[in-house]
C-alpha distance (Angstrom), angle and dihedral (degrees) to the residues before:
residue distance angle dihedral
X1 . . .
X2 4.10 . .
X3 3.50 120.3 .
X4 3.87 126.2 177.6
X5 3.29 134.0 -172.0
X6 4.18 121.3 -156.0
X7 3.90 123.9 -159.8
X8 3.58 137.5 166.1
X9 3.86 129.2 -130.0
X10 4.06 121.6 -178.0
X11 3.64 105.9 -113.2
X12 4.03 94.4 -133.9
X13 4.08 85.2 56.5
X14 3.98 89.3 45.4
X15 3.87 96.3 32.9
X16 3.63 106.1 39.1
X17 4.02 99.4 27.5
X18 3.46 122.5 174.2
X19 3.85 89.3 -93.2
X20 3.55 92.7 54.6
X21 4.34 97.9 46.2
X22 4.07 87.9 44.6
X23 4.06 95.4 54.9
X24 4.11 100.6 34.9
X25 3.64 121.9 111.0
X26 3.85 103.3 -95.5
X27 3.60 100.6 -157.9
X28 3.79 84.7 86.3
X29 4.00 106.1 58.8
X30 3.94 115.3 -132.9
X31 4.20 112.1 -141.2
X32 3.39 113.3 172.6
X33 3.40 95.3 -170.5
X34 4.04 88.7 56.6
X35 3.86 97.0 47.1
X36 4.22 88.9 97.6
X37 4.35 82.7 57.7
X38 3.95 112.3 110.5
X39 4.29 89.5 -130.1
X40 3.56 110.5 -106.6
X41 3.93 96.6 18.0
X42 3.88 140.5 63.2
X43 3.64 96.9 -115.3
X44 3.66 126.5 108.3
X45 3.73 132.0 -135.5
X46 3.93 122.3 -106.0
X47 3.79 98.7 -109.3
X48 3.80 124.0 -167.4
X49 3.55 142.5 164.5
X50 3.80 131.9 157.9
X51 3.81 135.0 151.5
X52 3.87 114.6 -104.1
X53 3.67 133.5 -172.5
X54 4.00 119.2 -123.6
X55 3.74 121.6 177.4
X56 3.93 89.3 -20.9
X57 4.09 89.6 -51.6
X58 3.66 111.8 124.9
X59 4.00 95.7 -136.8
X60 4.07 123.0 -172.4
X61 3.85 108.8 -137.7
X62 3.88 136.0 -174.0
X63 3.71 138.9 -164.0
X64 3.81 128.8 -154.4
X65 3.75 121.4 176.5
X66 3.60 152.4 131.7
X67 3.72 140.5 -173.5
X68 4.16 110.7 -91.6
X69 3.57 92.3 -118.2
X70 4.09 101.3 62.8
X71 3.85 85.2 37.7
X72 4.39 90.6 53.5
X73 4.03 89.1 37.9
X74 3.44 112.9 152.7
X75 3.95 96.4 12.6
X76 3.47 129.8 96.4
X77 3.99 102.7 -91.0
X78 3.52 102.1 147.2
X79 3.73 125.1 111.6
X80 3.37 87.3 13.9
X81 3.44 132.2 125.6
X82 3.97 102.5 -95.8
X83 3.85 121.5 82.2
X84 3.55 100.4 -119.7
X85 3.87 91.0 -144.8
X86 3.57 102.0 54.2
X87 3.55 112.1 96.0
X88 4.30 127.9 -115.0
X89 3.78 110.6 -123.3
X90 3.67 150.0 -163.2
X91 3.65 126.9 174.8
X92 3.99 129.5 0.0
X93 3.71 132.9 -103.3
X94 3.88 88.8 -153.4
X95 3.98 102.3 39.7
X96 3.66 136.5 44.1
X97 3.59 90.7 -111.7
X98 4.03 139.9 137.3
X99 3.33 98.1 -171.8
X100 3.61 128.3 113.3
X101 3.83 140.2 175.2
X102 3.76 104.3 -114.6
X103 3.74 92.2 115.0
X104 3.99 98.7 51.9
């Protein structure tokens, strides 16, 4: 017989436990409720998750991303050889994925 059990746990409580916020460097100011901010700008990051289904697997994914051009603001992008309107990404909203193209 299987039995299972599901719960849910906010990710700042899991994430950024008390252990974690009492030993980090605090030269570099942790706010939660700024961790969406592009650094640097106003802007937010496009944030998604959902639940998809792959091969009959239920699969949680998550997309990060923004466009090159509020990630590079206030360097010197231009003429360069990134397309300052395609967007920065990690993760998928179609594939179980992690992977990203910030290193291309």
């Amino acid at each position: 017989m299987i039995s299972r059990d599901t719960f849910f746990v906010s990710a700042s409580e899991s994430v950024f436990n008390e252990a974690y916020i009492k030993n980090r460097d605090n030269k570099y100011p942790l706010d939660l409720d700024l961790l969406s901010i592009i650094p640097h700008t106003e802007r937010q990051y496009n944030i998604d998750a959902n639940v998809i289904e792959k091969g009959k697997v239920t699969v949680q994914v998550f997309e990060i991303s923004a466009t090159y051009k509020d990630v590079f603001n206030g360097l010197d992008a231009e003429n360069k050889k990134y397309d300052l309107n395609s967007l920065l990404k990690v993760g998928s909203m179609t594939e179980a994925s992690l992977n990203g193209n910030w290193g291309e």
